[in-house]
Structure formats: C-alpha cells, structure tokens
Residue frames as qw, qx, qy, qz and C-alpha x, y, z in Angstrom:
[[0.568, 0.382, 0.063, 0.726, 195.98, 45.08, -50.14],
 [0.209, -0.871, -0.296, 0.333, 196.79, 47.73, -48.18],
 [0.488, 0.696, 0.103, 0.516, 198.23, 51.18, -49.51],
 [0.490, -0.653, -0.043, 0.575, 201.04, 53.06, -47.66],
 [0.442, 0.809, -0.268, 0.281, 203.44, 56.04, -48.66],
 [0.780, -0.196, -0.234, 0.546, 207.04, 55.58, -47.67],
 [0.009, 0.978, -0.020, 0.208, 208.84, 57.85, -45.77],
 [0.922, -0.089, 0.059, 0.372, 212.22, 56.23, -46.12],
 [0.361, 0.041, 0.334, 0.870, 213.92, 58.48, -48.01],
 [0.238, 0.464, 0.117, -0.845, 212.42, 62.06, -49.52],
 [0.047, -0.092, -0.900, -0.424, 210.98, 59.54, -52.99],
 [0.596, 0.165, 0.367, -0.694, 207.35, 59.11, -50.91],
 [0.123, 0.032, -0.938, -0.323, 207.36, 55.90, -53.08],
 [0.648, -0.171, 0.369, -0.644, 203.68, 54.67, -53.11],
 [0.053, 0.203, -0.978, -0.005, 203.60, 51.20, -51.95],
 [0.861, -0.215, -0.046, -0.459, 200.95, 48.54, -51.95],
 [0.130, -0.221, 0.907, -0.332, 201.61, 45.89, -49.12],
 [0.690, -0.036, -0.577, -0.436, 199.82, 42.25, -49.82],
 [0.520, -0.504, 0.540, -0.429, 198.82, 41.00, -46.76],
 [0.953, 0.202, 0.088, -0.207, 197.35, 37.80, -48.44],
 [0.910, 0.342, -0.187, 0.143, 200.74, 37.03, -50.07],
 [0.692, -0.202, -0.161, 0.674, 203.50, 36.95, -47.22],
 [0.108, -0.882, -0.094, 0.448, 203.43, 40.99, -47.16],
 [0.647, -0.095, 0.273, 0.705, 204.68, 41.78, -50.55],
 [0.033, -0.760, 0.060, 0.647, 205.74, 45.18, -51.65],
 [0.667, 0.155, 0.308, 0.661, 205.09, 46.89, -54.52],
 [0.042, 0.941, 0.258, 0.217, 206.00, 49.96, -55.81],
 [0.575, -0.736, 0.107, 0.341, 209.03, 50.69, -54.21],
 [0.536, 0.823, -0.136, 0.131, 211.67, 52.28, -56.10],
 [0.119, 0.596, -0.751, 0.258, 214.32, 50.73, -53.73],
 [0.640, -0.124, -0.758, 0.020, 214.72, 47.91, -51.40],
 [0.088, -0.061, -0.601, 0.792, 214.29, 50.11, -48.22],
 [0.414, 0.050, -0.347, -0.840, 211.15, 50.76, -49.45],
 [0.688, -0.089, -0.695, -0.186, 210.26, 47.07, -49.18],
 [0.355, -0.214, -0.689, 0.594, 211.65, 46.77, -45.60],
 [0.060, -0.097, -0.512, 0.851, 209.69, 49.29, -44.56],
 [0.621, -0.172, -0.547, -0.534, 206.22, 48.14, -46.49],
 [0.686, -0.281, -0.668, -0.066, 206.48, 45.07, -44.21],
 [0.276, -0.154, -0.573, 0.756, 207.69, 46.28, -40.87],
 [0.395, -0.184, 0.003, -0.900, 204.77, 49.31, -41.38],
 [0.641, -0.180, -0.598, -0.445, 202.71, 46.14, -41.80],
 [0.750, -0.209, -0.601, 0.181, 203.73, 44.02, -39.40],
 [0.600, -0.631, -0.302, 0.388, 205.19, 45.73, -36.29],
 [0.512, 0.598, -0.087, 0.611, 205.72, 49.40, -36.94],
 [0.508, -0.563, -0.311, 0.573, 207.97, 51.85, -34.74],
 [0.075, 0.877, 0.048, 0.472, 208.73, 55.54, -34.59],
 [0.430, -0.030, -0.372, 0.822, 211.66, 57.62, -32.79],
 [0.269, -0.895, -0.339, 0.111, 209.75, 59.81, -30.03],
 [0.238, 0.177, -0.127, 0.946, 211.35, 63.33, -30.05],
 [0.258, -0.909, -0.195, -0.263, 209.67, 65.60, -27.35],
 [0.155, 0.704, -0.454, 0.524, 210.74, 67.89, -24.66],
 [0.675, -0.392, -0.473, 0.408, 211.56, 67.16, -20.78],
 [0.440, -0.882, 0.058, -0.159, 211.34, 69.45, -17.46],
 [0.708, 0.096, -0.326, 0.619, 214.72, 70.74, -16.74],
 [0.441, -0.842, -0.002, 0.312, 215.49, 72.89, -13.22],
 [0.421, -0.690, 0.170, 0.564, 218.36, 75.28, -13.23],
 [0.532, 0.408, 0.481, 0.565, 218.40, 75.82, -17.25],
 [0.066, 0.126, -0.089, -0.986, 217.90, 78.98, -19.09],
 [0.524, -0.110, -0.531, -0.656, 214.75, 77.10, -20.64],
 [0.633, -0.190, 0.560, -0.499, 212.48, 75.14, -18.77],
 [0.960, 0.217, 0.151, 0.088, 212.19, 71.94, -21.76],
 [0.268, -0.595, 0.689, 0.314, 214.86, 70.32, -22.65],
 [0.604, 0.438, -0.353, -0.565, 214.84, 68.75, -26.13],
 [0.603, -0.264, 0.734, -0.167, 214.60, 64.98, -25.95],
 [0.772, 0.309, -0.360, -0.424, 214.55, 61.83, -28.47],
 [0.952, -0.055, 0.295, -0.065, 214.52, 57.93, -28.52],
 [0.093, -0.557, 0.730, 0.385, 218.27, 56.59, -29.90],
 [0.034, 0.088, -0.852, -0.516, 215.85, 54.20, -32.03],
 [0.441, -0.308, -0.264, -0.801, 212.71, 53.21, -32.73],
 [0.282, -0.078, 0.723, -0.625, 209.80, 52.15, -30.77],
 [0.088, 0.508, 0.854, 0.071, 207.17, 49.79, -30.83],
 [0.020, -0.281, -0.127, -0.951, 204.39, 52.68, -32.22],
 [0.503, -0.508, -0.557, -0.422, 202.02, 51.46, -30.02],
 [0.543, -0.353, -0.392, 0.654, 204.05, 52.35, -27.01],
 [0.243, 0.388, 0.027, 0.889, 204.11, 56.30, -27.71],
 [0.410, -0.633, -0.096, -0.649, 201.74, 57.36, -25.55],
 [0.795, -0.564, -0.161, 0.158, 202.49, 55.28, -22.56],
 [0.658, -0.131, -0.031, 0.741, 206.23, 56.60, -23.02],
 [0.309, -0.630, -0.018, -0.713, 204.72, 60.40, -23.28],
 [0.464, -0.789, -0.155, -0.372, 203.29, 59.86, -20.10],
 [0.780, -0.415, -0.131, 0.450, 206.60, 58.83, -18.37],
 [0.531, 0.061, -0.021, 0.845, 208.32, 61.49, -19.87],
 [0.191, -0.721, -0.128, -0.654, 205.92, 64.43, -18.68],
 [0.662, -0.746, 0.065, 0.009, 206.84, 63.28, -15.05],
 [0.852, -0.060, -0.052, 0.518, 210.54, 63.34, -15.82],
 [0.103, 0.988, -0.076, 0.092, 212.43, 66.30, -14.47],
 [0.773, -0.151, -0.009, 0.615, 216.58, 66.61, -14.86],
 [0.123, -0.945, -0.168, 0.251, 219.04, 69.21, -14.12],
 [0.305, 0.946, -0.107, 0.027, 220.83, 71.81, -15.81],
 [0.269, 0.633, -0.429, -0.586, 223.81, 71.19, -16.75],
 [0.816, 0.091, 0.571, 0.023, 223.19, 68.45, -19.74],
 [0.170, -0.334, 0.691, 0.618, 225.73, 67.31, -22.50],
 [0.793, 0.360, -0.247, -0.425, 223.64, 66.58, -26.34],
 [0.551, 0.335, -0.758, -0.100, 223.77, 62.73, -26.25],
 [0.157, -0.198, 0.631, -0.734, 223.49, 62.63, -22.56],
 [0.312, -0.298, -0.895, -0.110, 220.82, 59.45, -21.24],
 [0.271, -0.341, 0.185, -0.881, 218.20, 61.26, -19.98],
 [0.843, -0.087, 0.273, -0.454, 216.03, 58.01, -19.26],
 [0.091, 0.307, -0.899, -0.299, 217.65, 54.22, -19.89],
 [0.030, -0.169, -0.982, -0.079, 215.32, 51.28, -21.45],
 [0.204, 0.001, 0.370, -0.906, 212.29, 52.93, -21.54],
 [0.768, 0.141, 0.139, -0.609, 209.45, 50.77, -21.14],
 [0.532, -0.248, 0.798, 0.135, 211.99, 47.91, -21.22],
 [0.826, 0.512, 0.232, -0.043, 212.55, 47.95, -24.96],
 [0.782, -0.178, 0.177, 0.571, 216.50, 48.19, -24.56],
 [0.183, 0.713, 0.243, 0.631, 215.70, 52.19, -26.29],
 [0.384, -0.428, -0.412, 0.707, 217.18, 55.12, -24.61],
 [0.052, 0.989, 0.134, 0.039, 215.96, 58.86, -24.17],
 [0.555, -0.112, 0.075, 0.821, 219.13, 60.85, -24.84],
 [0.125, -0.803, -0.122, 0.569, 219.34, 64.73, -24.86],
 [0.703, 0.502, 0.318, 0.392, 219.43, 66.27, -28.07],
 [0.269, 0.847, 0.016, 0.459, 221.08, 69.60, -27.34],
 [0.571, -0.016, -0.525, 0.631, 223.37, 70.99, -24.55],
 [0.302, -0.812, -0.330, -0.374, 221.52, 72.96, -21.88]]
C-alpha cells in the first residue's frame, strides 16, 4: 500500500494506492483522483516548465513549457537538451520552440512573447 497526496485539483485528497489489488484507489474524493493514484503508480509524468537562451531579446531566458506531460523519468535528460537550446528574439507565446522532444510526440512551446 502505498500513500500519495493528489495534486489534481486544490482538495490534496490523501490517497492510498494498492499495488497488490490491480492499483486500487482509495480516498479520493473524485474520480480524477483515482486516475491519477494509478498513473502516479504506474507510469507517472509531469509538464517541464523552464527557461531557454534567447539572442536579440530584452531578457536573455525565455520562458518555456512541455504542451503535455512527460514520462517523469525523462526530466532530466530533457533539461539537458534544453540548456543547449538557443532561439531568437522575436517569439510569439505558443510558438514550438523544440518539436517531439525525446521522441515522445510532446512539444516545447513558448510561454510568453519576447
């Protein structure tokens, strides 16, 4: 039995996730709650928001995030591609700063207009 807190919703439900019995959830005070017991269990991800090297800006980072999640055991290998990634000034919020990264079909997309 393992013990998680969701962070589905602002609730912080605490869940206990049965490995032994097919991952079931309880404690949840919805059903998103559940989905995200097992997925934590089984194969969790996380949107990366960091910054990126941008040339001709007023700033030098440019604010950056995954359009979904990632495998969380990828984050660091996708940090280290995006600390060699440098793009220039001018860039639209939404704007693909990196496609597929780390072939998982997840894009980097500017999160602000620089």
């Amino acid at each position: 039995m393992t013990e998680l807190t969701c962070i589905v919703c602002p609730i912080g439900c605490r869940l206990k996730v049965d490995e032994k019995n097919n991952y079931a959830v309880t404690g949840n005070a919805c059903k998103r709650g559940e989905v995200y017991g097992k997925n934590e269990m089984q194969n969790p991800t996380r949107v990366l928001t960091t910054t990126v090297a941008i040339d001709f800006g007023m700033h030098s980072r440019c604010p950056v995030r995954t359009d979904g999640a990632i495998p969380k055991g990828k984050l660091f290998e996708a940090m280290d591609i995006l600390k060699k990634v440098r793009i220039k000034s001018p860039v639209k919020c939404g704007e693909v700063i990196l496609k597929d990264i780390l072939h998982t079909g997840i894009d980097v997309i500017a999160t602000r207009d620089m």
